[in-house]
C-alpha positions, 0 to 999 in steps of 0.5 A: 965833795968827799963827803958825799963820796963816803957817805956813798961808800957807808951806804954801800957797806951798811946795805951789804951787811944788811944783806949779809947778817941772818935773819935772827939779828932782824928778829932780834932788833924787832923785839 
C-alpha cells in the first residue's frame, strides 16, 4: 500500500516539474 502512495507522490512531483521546467529543456531532450 505504500508503495502505490509514493508512486502517487513521484507522479505529482515529476508533473510539477514538468510543468515548471522552460520550454528549451523539452527542445533540448527532442533533439
Amino acid at each position: 500500500m505504500m508503495g502505490m502512495v509514493v508512486t502517487l507522490v513521484i507522479r505529482l512531483a515529476a508533473i510539477r516539474w514538468h510543468l515548471k521546467l522552460p520550454t528549451f529543456a523539452l527542445d533540448d531532450n527532442g533533439r
